[in-house]
Every structure is written in C-alpha cells, then in structure tokens.
N, C-alpha and C positions, 0 to 999 in steps of 0.2 A: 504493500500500500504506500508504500515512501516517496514522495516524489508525486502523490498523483493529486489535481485539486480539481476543483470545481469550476464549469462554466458554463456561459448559459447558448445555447443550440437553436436556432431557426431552421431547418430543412428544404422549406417550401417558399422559395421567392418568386418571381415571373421578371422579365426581363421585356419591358415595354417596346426598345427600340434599342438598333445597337448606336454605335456613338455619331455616325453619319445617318441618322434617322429612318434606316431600314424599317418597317415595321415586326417585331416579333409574335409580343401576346397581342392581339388585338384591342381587348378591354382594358389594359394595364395603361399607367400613365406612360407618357411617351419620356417623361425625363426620367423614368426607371432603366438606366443602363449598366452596364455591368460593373463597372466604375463606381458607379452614383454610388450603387448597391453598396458595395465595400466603405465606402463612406460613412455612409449611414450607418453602416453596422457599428462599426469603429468606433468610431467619433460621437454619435449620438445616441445611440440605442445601449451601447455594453453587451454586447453580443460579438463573439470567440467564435462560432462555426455557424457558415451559414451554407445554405445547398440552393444555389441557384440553378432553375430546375432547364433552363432556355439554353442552355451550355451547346445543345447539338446545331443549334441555328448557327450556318459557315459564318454570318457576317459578325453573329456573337465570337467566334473561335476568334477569327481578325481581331475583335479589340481585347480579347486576350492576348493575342498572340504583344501585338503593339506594347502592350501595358508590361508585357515580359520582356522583351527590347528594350524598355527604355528604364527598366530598373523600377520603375514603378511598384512593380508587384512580380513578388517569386514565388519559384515551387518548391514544395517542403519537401524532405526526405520521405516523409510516411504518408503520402497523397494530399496536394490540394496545392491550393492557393494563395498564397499570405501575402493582406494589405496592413501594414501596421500594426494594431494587436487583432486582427480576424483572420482568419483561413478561410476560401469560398473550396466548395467540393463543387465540381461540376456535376449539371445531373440532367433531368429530362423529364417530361411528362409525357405520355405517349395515350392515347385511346386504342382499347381495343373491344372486338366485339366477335364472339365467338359465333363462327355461322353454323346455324342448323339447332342450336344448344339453346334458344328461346333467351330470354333476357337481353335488357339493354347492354349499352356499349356501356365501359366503363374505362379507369384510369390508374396508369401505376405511373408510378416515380420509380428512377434507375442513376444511379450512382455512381460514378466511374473515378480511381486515382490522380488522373493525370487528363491532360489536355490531350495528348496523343491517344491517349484510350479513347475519350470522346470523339475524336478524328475517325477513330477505326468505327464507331458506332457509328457515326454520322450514313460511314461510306455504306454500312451493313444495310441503313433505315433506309436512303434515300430512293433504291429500287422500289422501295416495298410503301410507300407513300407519295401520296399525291403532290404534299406541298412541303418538304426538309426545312422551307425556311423560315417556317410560324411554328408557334408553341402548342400540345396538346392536341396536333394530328393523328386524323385513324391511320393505324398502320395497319397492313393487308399480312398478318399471321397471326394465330391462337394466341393466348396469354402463356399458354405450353413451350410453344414456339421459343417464341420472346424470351420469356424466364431461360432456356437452358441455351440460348446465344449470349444473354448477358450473364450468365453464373460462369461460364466457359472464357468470360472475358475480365473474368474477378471480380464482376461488378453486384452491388447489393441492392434487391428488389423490395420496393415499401408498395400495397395496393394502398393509393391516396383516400382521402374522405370518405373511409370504407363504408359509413352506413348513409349519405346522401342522396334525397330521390336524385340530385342530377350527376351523373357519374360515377356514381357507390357501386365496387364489387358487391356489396350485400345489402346496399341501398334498393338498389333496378337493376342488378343483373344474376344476382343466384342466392341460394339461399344459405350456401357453404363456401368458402374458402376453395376446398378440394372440385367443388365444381367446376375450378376457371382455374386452376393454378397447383404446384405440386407442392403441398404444404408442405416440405420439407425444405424448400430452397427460397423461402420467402425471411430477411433481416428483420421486418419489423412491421407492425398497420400503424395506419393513420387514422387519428379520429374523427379527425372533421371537426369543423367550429361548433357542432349543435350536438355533439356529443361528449363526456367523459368519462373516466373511466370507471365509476362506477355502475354506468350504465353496460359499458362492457363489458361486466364481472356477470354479466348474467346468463353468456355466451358463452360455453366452455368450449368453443373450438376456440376461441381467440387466448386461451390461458398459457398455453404455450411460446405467444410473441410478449416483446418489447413493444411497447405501444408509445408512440408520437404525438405529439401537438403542435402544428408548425402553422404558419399563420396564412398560406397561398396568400401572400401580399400581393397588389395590384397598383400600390403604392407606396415611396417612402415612408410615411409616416403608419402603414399598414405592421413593416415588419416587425414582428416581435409579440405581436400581440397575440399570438401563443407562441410556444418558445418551451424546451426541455431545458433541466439542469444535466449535465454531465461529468462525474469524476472521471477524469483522465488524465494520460501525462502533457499531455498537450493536446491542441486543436487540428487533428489531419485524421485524412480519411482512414489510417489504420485505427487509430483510435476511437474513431467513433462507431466502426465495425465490433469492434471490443465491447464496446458499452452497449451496443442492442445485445453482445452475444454474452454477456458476463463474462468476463476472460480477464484472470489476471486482477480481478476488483477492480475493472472500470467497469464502469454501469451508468444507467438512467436512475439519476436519483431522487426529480420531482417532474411529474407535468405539471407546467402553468399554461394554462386555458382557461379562454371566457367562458362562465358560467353557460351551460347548455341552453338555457333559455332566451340569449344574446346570441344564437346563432341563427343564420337566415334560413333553415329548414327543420328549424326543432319541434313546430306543431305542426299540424295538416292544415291542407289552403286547398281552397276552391278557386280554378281557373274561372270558373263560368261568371261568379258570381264577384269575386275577386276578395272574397272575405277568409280570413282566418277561423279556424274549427276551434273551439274550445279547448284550452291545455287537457292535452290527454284522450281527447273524444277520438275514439277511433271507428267512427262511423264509417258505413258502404256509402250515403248520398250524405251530401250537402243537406243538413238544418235547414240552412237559411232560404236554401232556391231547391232543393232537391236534388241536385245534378250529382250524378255518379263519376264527373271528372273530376276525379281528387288525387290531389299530390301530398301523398304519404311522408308526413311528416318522421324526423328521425325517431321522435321517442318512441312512438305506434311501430313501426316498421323492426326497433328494440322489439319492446314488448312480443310482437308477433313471429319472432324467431329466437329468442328468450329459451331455452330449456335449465332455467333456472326462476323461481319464484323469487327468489331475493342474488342479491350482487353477492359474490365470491370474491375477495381480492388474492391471487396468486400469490404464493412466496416468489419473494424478489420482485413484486410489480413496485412502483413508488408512489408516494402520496401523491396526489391531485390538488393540484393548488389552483382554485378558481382567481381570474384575471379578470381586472377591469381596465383597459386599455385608456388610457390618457383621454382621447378623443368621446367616449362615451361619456364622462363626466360633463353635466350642463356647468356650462360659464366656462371649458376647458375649451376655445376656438384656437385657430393657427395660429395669433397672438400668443396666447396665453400658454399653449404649448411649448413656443420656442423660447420665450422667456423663462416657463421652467428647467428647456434641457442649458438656457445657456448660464444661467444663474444660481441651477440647485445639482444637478448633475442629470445622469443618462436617465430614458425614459425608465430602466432596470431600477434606477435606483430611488426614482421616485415614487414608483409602485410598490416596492419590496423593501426598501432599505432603510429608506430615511423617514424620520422621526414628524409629529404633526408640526412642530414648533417652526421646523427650518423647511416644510411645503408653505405654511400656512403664513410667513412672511415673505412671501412672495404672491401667493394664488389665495391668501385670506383663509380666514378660517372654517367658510362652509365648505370650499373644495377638499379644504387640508381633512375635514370633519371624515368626509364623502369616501376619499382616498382608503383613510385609516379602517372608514367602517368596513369598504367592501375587503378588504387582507380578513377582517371577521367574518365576511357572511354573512353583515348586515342589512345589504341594500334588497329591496325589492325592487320585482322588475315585471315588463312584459315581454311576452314569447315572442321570437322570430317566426317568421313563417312565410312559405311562396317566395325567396331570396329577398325579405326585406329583414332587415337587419332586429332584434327584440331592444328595447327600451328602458333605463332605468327609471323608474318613479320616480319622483318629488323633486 
C-alpha cells in the first residue's frame, strides 16, 4: 500500500471540436477541445485522470499528436497523457446494435494506453463505420465482435449508462449483460446520471464489476460532476486498470454522483403528452392522456429487472457519495461559479472539502448553507425525466 494515494477520476468526457473547429460530438460545446479539456481538469476542477472518450476522431489524434511536438503534453510510462497535474487516457464511444437479437442499439466506452493504440483502432473502426470522424457512431459488428478486437489490443471495455432508456445495454437493449457481451472481458459498468449504486445492488449480475460514475460532459463546466475517487500510485492507464481490477490495493474507493433523482431519465415520461409519470409509477399508459408511448424511466426499468427485493452492496464495492454539482445550486450562475473556482479553490474542493465559513464568504451564507447540507443529504429535490435535467427545491 506504500506509495499509493488518492485521486479523483472523470472517465466520460466528449470532445466538441478539434482545435481547427472540425466538428466531433455534435451536441457538445464547440470550445470543448482536447486541450481545453486538460485544462479544465487541471486547473479548475482537481481532477488527476480523465478519459476523453473522442480520442479515435483522426482530427482529435492531430491535436494530440501537435500538443506532443511541442512539449505541451506527454506520454507516461504506464499509459496516457499528462497535462500538468492530469493524465487524459484516450478512449471512445462507439454504438452498437446486435442484429436479429431484438433490443435497441446501445453504447460502450473503450480505452486504449497510448495514442498509437488508438491509431491502430481508429484504422480497425473506420471500414466498419459510416462516419470515423464524429463521436458515438454505429459500428457495423456484435458487441462480441468489438469486445475480443479491443481485449486483443489491451484495451479495457466499460458498457456506458448501462440502465438508460436512450442507449442503456440494460436500459433498451437486453435484459442481461451476457446477452450482448462476454461477461468475463468487461473492466467495469457505468451508471449513468439517474442511477447509483445502490440501486444497482439489486442486480446480482452486476456484483461482480467495478462500477463508474463519470459525468459524459458536453461541456467545460459539465466535467466532474460525477467523478470516482481512486487509490493508486499514480494517474495512467495501468493504474487505473488496477483499480477496476483490485490489484495490488488500488481500487475504487468512492462514487461521487448526482443524487439519482437529478438525472435526466430517473422517472418515466410520456412522449405524447410531454409530462413526467409520478416518482416510481410504473404504469403500461400514461395517467394523464392515456398513451402507451412511455419512456421507461431508470428506477422502473431497476425495479423490473431487480432479482433482489432490497440492495446488496458487494465486498469491495465503495461508498456512494451523492453530488450536487456547482451549477444546480440557485444563485450558483457562470458568475458566481468562477469566482468560487478563482477565489476559494477547485470545483472538488468546494463540494467536498472546504468548510461553510470560507464558501460562505464568498457565495454568502445560503449557498455556503445549500453546499454543506447536500455532502448531508439534506436537500430535496425533483425527479428528472424525458432528458430534462430533476431540480433542487427551495
């Protein structure tokens, strides 16, 4: 254990545009570059390992490649990319959808050492997809496929926002793990914003992984706002293969995640009608208009594949530390944001760290109130639902 400490993990960033304005994620802001990203991590957030997921887009390799030319940013011995105090791991998001096997498409995240590994993926992808130079493309092979080209390439396979109606392996596309993928070559799930973990403690297929909280940012000011802690010796992709795999005492030591009721798919919504189902309701029609087109919220969608009546938490899983991201606090606007990271410290440390006394002369005392109570579990809120974000009270 000598030598190994503590840092905090983002996995899941998007990469907007590369630095000559390419476009990559379509929805992601456009000054989200692979650059910026590092930045941010760095400097403002306090976030040591981040897995930016856009890595396979050529024009993203280009401003790595640049950025590694000119000293900017280098490669570590134990996989990755180090900007100042952050490591980016390259990675990718990829859709697939099993044909003939019913259920929708869904989404994995894929992880590679080095730039040159992503190079070798890129060449593997770009036959077998339409468009290599946008983020979260269908690729034209099984999740079977996939999984044993990238395990044969070193690389580590997360299914993303696994319980999700919109792109969940176990959200909309099967009802097991083993249905779409060979559970034995899978690092680690992801939860997705509208779930945690001990909603996942109900599911005993899932007792076997390492489970994530990373934030699929779409924006600077997004990342972080879920985020794992990791003991390790440092920030590189050997070590963070370690810590999904317990090896050696690195490990996941906490998720921090927005309470599941602040995520944009935790109760059921009705398209038709455009209204949210009551927390919990897991109705066939629509209450309110009748309409049998309903999107299956995460908790219901839990529940209904649930072979447990109450949560289980695994030995070795870690506590779950529910998050309340800067920006959800009323009175916290772009203002009031950057004069905390520039006045009090990192978004990490104003959530978790630091005391009321030194938020609350800066952002007053009902923000400082606000901050303090949600690290309790005091705030009430409303449920997200149909991708709209859920809401604190008061």
């Amino acid at each position: 254990m000598s030598g190994l400490r503590p840092c905090y993990a983002d996995m899941h960033v998007h990469i907007g545009s590369s630095a000559d304005g390419q476009p990559v994620k379509i929805s992601a802001s456009r000054s989200l570059t692979f650059q910026s990203i590092a930045e941010e991590a760095s400097e403002r957030k306090g976030i040591a390992l981040v897995g930016v997921i856009d890595c396979h887009a050529p024009a993203v390799q280009d401003d790595i490649e640049r950025l590694l030319d000119t000293g900017e940013m280098a490669e570590v011995p134990g996989g990755g990319i180090r900007y100042r105090d952050t490591v980016i791991l390259p990675g990718v998001e990829m859709e697939v959808r099993d044909e003939g096997w019913g259920g929708g498409p869904y989404h994995l995240l894929a992880y590679l050492p080095s730039l040159a590994a992503m190079k070798d993926w890129t060449r593997w992808m770009e036959p077998r997809m339409k468009n290599v130079t946008l983020s979260s493309q269908r690729i034209r092979v099984t999740g079977r496929e996939l999984q044993r080209e990238l395990l044969d390439r070193g690389g580590l396979l997360v299914p993303a926002h696994i319980f999700t109606p919109h792109r969940g392996l176990l959200g909309c596309s099967a009802d097991r793990i083993s249905d779409r993928l060979d559970p034995d070559g899978i690092a680690a799930v992801e939860l997705g914003l509208s779930a945690d973990s001990a909603m996942a403690g109900r599911l005993s297929q899932l007792d076997r992984y390492a489970v994530l909280t990373n934030s699929d940012a779409h924006s600077a000011a997004m990342i972080g706002r879920e985020c794992n802690e990791l003991l390790i010796a440092e920030p590189s992709f050997a070590e963070f293969a370690a810590a999904l795999s317990g090896t050696d005492g690195r490990r996941v030591t906490a998720n921090l995640g927005l309470h599941p009721m602040l995520g944009k798919y935790h109760a059921s919504f009705c398209p038709s009608c455009k209204s949210p189902l009551p927390n919990g309701a897991a109705a066939d029609v629509c209450p309110a208009c009748g309409s049998p087109r309903l999107v299956t919220g995460v908790d219901v969608r839990i529940r209904r594949l649930a072979d447990r009546e109450t949560a289980v938490w695994p030995a070795g899983r870690p506590p779950y530390r529910h998050q309340v991201p800067l920006h959800f606090f009323p009175g916290v606007g772009p203002r009031m944001r950057e004069r905390l990271l520039r006045e009090v410290g990192t978004e990490m440390d104003v959530l978790h760290r630091l005391d009321f006394e030194a938020i609350a002369a800066v952002a007053g005392e009902r923000i400082a109130r606000a901050i303090v109570d949600a690290r309790a579990g005091k705030l009430t809120m409303t449920a997200g639902s149909g991708g709209k974000y859920g809401k604190l009270e008061g």
